[in-house]
C-alpha positions in Angstrom: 16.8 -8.1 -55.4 20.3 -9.2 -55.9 21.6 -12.3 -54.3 24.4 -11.9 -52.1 28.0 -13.6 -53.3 28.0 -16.3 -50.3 24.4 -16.8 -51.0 25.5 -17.5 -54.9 28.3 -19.8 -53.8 26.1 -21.9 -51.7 23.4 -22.8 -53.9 26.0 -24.7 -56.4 27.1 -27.1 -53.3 23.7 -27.6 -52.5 22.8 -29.0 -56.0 26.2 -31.0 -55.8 25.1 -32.3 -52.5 21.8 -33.2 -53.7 23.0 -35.0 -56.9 25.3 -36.9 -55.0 22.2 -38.2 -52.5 20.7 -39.1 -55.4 23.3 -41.4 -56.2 23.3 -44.3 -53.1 24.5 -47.7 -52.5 20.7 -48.7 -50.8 21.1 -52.5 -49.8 24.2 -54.9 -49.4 23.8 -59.0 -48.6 27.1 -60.8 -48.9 28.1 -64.4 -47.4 31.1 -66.3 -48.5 29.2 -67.4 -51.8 27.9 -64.3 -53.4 26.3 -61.0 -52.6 24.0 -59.1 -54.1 23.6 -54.9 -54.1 21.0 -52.6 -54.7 22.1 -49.1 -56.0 19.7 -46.2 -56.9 19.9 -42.3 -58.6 21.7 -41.5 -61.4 24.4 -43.9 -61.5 24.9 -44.4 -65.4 28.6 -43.8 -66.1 29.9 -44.8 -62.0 31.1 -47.8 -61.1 30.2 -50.0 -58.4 33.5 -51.5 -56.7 33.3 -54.4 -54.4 35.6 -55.6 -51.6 35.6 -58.4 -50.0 38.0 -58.6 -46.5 38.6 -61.1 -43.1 39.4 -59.4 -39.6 42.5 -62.1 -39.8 44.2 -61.9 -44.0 42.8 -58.1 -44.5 41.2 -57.7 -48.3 40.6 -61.3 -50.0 38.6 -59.8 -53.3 37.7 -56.7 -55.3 35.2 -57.0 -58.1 34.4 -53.6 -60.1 31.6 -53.6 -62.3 30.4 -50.5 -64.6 26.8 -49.7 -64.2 24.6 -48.6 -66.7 21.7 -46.9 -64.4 20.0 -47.5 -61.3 19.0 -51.8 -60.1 20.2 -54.7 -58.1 23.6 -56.5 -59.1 24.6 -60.0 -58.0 27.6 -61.8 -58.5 30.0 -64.3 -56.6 33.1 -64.6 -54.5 34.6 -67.8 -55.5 36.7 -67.9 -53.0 37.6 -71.8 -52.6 39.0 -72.4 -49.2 37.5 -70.3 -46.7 38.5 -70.2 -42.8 36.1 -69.8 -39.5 36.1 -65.8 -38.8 34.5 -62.9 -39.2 34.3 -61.1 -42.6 33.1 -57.9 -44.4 31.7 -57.3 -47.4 31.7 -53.4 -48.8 30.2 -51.7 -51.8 31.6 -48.2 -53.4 29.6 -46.4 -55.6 32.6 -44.8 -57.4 32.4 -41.7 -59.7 35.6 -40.5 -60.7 37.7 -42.3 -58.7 36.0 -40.7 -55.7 33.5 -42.9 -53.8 29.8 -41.1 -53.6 28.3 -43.9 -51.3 29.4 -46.8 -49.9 27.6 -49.8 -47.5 29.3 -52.2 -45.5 28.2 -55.6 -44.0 29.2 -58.0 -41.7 28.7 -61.3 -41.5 30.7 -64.8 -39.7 31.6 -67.8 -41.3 31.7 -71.2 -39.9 31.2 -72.5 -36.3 27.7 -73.9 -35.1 24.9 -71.5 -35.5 20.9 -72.0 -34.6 19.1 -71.9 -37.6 15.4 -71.4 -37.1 14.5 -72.3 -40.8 16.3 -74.4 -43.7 15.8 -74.6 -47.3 14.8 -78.3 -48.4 15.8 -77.1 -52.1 16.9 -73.9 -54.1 17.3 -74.4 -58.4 16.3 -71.8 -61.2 15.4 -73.4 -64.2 13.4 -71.7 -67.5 10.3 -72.2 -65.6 11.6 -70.1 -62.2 12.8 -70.6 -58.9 11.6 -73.6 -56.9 12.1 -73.3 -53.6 10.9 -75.6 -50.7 11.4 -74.0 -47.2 10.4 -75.8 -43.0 10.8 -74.5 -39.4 10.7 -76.7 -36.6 8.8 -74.0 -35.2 6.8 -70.9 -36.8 9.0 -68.5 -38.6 8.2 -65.5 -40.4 10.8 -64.3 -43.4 10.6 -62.2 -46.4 11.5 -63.8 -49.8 13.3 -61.7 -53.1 13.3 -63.4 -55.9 15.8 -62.5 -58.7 16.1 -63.5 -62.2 19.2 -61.7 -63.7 21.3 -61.2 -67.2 24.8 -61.2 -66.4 25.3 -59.5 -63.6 22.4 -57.4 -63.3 19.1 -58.3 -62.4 15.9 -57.8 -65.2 13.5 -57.6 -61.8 13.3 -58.4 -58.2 10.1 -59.8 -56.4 9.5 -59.7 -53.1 7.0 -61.4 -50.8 6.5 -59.9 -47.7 6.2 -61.7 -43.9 5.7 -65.1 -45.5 5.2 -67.8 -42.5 7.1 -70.7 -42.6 6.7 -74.0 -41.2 6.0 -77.5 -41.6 8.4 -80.8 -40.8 11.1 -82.0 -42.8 9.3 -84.3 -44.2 6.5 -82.3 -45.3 8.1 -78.7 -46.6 6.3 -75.1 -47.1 6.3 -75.0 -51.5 7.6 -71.2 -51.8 8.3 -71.9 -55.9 7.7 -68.8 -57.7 7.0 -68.1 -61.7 9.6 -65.9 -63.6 7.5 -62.8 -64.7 9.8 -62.2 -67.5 9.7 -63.8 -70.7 12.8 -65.7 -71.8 14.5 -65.6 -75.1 15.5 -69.8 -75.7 19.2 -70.5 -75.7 20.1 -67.4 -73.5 21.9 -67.7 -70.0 20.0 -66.2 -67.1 21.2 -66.1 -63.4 18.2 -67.0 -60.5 18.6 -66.1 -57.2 16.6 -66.5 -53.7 17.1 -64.8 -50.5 15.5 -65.5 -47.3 15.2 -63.2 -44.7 14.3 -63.7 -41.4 12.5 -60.7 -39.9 13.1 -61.4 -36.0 16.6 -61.4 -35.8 17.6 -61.1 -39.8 19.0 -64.7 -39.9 19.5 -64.5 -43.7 20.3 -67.7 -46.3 21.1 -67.2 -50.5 21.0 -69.5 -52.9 21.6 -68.6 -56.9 22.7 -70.8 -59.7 22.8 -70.2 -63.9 20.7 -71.8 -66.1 20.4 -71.8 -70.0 16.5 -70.8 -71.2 14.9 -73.2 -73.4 11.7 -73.8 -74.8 9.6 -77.0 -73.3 6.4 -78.1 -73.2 5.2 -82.0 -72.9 2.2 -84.1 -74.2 -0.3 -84.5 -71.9 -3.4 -86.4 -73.7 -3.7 -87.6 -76.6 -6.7 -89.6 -78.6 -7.2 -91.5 -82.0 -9.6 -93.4 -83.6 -10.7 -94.6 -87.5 -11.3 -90.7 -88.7 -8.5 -89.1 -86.9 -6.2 -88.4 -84.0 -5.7 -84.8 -81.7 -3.2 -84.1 -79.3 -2.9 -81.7 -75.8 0.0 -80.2 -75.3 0.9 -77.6 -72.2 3.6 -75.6 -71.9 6.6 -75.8 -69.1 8.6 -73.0 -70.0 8.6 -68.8 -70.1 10.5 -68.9 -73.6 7.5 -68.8 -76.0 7.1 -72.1 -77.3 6.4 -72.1 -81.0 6.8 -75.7 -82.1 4.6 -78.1 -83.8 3.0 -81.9 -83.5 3.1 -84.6 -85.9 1.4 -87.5 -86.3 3.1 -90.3 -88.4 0.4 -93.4 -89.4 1.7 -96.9 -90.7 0.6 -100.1 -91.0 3.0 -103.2 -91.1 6.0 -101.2 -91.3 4.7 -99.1 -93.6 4.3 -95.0 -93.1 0.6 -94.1 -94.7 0.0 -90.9 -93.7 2.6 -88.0 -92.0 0.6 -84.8 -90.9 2.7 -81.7 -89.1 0.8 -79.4 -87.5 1.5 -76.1 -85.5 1.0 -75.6 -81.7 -0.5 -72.6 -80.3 2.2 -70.1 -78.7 2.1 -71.7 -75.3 4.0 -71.1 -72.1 4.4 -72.4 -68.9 0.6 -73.8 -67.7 -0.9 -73.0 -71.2 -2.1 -76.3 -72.7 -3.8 -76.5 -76.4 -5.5 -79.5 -78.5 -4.4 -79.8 -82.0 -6.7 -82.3 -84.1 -6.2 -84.1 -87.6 -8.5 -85.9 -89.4 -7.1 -89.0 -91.6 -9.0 -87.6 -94.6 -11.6 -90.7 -94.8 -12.2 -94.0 -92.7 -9.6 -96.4 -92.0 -9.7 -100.0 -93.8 -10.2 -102.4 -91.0 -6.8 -103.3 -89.6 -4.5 -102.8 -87.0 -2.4 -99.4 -86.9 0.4 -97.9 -84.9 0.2 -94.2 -84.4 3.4 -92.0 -83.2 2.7 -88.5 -82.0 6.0 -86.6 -81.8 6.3 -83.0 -80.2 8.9 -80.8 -81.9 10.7 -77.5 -80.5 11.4 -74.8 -82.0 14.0 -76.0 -82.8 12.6 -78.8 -84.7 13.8 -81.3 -82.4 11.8 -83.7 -80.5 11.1 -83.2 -76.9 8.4 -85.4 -76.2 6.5 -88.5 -77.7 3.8 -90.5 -77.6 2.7 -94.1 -79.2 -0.8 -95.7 -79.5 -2.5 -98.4 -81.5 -5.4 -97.8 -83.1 -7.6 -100.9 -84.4 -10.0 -100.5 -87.4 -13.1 -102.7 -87.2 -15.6 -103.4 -90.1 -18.6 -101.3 -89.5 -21.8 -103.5 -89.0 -24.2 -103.3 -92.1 -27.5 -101.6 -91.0 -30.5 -104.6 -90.5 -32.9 -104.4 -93.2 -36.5 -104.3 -91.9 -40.0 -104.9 -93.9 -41.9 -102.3 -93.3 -46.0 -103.7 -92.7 -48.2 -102.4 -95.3 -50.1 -99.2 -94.4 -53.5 -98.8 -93.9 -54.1 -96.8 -96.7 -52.8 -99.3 -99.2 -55.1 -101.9 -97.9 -58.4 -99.2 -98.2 -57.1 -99.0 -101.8 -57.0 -102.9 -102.3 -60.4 -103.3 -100.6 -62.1 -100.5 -102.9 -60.6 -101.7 -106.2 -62.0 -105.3 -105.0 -65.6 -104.0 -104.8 -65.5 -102.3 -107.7 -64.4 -105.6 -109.5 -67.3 -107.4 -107.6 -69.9 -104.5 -109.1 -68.7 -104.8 -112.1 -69.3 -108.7 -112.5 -72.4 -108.1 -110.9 -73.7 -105.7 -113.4 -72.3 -107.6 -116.4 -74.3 -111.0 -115.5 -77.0 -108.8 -114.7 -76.9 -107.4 -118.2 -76.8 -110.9 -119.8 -79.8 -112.1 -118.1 -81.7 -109.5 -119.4 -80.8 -110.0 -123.4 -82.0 -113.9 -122.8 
């Protein structure tokens, strides 16, 4: 059956159309700070334009970033001086210079406005995000998490209808793990957003931090044979570094041993042990555990005293003679006594 020349025409704008759906600016958070955008489809080769605008100066910023496929992208303002008033913050998925989607948001700045949860602290580090949240009363929000490489972020984790409360004094610990492993000397971007689900009350916090590898000494012990070491992890870059254990006596270095750590990260913990290769002379001995990076640099030490003593010399004890010796003796006697006997005997007899 042959398909009617409308009919033709029609089924090209229909696969348009549904390419275009695919392509979709899906979430948009902005304050005066920063924003962050979720996009989704095939977006590699648009471009994702940003504008940022008051009700009283018109358009403040435009950012324009080029996308590489779909994800969440986060980025600041840096606006400086801001006034009270209300703002808006739009994102344009832009393909050609046309725009294929676009999201808007609204939001006020300044002025006093009830706040039915604050955030104690907000940092990203190498370990992740610690966050410590209260509520004078019972609040319920949902947290995203965001660890990101320039602009865009490597994942997003969200906890969902988290309660909040507690007193100032006494926060709610909502710190969370990066999932992602680290590569050390690399800058990442965190970011937390908390969302209140009753009335969306919403509050962002991000900052950049440089990954690095760290781990600390957490027990050590040494005696006349040897010396080990515990060491645990702190970090998500892999740490790959190693102990050593310098020995000296009086100023004087004796023994220098460098050994290699497990691959530990952040809540691994390892022992490494040395031996000193024979007993220590009696003496007194100062003992320096260092913790090298990867780097080779040290990040953590630890210094103890180790005193020799001169081993006690085992008591000798005289064993009692055993029974059976004393059998022996007693025979051997009788036999002498039979002997005589028999020789006197003997002697009588010849007189």
């Amino acid at each position: 059956m042959k398909m009617s020349l409308p009919l033709m025409l029609f089924i090209p704008l229909v696969v348009c159309a549904a390419g275009v759906q695919a392509q979709e600016v899906g979430e948009i958070y902005s304050d005066l700070q920063s924003w962050d955008v979720a996009v989704s489809g095939d977006v590699a080769g648009c471009t994702l334009q940003l504008d940022l605008s008051s009700r009283k100066d018109g358009l403040i910023k435009t950012k324009t970033l080029d996308l590489d496929g779909p994800g969440t992208w986060i980025g600041t303002w840096d606006v400086g001086a801001a006034e009270e008033g209300a703002y808006t913050a739009c994102a344009r998925l832009m393909r050609d210079g046309e725009a294929v989607s676009e999201k808007c948001t609204n939001f006020h700045y300044g002025g006093r406005v009830s706040i039915r949860f604050d955030v104690r602290d907000a940092h990203a580090d190498h370990r992740g995000m610690t966050l410590l949240v209260y509520s004078n009363d019972l609040a319920v929000v949902d947290i995203y998490y965001m660890l990101a490489d320039g602009d865009k972020a490597l994942y997003v984790s969200k906890r969902e209808s988290v309660p909040v409360s507690g007193s100032y004094a006494s926060p709610l610990d909502l710190s969370h793990e990066w999932k992602q492993l680290l590569e050390n000397g690399h800058e990442y971007v965190g970011r937390v957003k908390i969302v209140e689900k009753k009335d969306g009350q919403t509050r962002a916090f991000m900052n950049r931090f440089t990954a690095i590898d760290d781990a600390e000494i957490t027990d050590t012990y040494e005696d006349e044979t040897g010396a080990s070491a515990t060491v645990m992890g702190r970090s998500r870059v892999p740490f790959e570094g190693s102990l050593r254990f310098d020995l000296s006596q009086d100023g004087t270095l004796l023994s220098s041993l460098e050994e290699r750590t497990p691959i530990l990260l952040a809540g691994d913990d390892e022992t490494v042990e040395i031996s000193w290769n024979g007993t220590l002379d009696p003496g007194i001995y100062r003992l320096a555990i260092q913790l090298l990076g990867n780097d080779g640099e040290v990040i953590d030490m630890e210094e103890n005293i180790i005193e020799a003593t001169i081993p006690p010399r085992p008591t000798t004890v005289e064993a009692p003679p055993e029974e059976g010796g004393r059998g022996i003796l007693q025979i051997a006697l009788v036999a002498i006594i039979l002997v005589a006997a028999s020789a006197v005997l003997v002697i009588r007899r010849r007189k």
